[in-house]
C-alpha positions in Angstrom: -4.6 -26.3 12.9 -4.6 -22.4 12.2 -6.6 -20.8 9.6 -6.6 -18.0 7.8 -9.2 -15.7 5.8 -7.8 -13.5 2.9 -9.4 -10.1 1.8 -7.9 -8.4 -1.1 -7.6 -4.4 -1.3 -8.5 -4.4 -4.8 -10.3 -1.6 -6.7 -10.2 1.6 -6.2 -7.2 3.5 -4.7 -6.4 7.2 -3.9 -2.8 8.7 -5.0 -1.1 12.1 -4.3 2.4 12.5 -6.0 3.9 14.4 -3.0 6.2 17.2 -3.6 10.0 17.0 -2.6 12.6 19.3 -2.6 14.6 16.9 -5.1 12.4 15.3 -7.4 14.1 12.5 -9.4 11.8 13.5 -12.3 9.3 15.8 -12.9 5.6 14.6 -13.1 4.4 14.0 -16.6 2.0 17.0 -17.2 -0.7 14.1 -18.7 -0.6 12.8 -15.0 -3.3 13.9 -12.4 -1.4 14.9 -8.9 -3.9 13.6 -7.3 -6.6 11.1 -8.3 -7.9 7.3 -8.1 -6.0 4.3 -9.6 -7.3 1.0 -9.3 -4.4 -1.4 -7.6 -2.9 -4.0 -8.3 -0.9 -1.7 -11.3 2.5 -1.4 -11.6 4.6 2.1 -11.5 4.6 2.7 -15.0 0.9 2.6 -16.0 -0.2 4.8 -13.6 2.6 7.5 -13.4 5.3 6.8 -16.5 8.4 8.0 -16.0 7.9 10.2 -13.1 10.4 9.4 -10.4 9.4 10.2 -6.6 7.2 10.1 -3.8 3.4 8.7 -4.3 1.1 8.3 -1.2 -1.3 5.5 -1.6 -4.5 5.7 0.5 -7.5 3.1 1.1 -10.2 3.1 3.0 -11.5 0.0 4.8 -13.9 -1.4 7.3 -13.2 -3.3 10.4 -13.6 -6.6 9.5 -16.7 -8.0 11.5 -17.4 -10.7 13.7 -13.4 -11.0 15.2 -13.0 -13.6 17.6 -10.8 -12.8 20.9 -8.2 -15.2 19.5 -8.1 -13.9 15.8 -5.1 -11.6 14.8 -5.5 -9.3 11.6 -2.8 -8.5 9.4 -2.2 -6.3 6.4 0.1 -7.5 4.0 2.0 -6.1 0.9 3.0 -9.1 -1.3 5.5 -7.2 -3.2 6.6 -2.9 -3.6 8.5 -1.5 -6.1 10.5 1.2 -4.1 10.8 2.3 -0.8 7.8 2.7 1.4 6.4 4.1 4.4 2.9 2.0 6.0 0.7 3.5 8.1 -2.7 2.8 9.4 -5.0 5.4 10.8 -2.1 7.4 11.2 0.0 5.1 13.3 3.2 3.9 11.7 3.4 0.4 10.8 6.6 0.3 9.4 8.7 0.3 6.3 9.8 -1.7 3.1 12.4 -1.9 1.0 10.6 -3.2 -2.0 11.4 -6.3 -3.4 10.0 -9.5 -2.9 7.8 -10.1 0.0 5.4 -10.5 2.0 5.9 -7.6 4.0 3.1 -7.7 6.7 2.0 -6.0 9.3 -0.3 -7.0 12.6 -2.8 -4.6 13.1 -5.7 -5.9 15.2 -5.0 -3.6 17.8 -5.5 -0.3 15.8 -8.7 -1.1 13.7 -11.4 1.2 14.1 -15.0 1.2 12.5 -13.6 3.3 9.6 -9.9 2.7 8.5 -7.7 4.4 6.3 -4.3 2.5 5.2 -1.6 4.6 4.1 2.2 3.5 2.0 4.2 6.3 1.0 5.9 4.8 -2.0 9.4 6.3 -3.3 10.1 5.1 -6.5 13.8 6.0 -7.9 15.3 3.6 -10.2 15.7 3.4 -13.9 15.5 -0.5 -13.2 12.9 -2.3 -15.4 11.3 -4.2 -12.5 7.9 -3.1 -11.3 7.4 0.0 -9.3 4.4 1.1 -6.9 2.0 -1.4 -5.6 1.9 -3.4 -8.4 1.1 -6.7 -6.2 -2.1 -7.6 -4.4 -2.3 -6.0 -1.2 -4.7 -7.5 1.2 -6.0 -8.1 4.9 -6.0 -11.4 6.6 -7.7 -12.9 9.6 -5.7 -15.5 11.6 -6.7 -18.1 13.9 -5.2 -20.4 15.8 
């Protein structure tokens, strides 16, 4: 029967609100461009009514012990927006926010020292959630 092991990328968060050449909305001058957040938070609590690109970064260690028939994934339960993933500077892939999971394998790629990237474009005046504003988290399968 295959198993999994679930670690959540809770806590502490870096953001940079990323300049375009078309921002939707201007950053609220009370918001940091760059700083920490703690995740899971929605849009809205951590950036108002700005409207535009936020790159989310996380550091991580390898996850220790891996068997030769364990797989790791990173997965995204849910993303308000549009967003680019990338691990270690290696593109994952992208979301189109909404429900999820959207997960990624990435056993291949882990390194001692990992950083986890998702360029997040929020856009919409829609009152859903924005941003990572669902757990994200690793996972260790077996089979």
């Amino acid at each position: 029967m295959p198993q999994s092991h679930r670690m959540h990328l809770k806590g502490p968060w870096k953001y940079r609100i990323l300049p375009a050449a078309e921002q939707m909305s201007p950053p609220d001058p009370e918001i940091a461009a760059e700083g920490r957040i703690k995740l899971p938070a929605a849009w809205e609590e951590c950036f108002g009514t700005y409207r535009g690109t936020v790159r989310y970064q996380r550091h991580f260690n390898c996850p220790t012990n891996l068997d030769s028939h364990e797989q790791v994934f990173v997965i995204f339960t849910e993303i308000g927006g549009q967003a680019s993933i990338r691990l270690n500077g290696s593109e994952l892939g992208t979301a189109a926010g909404g429900p999820g999971p959207f997960e990624f394998e990435i056993t291949t790629l882990l390194q001692s020292q990992n950083m986890l990237e998702a360029d997040v474009t929020f856009q919409t005046a829609d009152p859903s959630p924005g941003g990572l504003w669902s757990p994200v988290a690793l996972e260790i399968r077996s089979d």
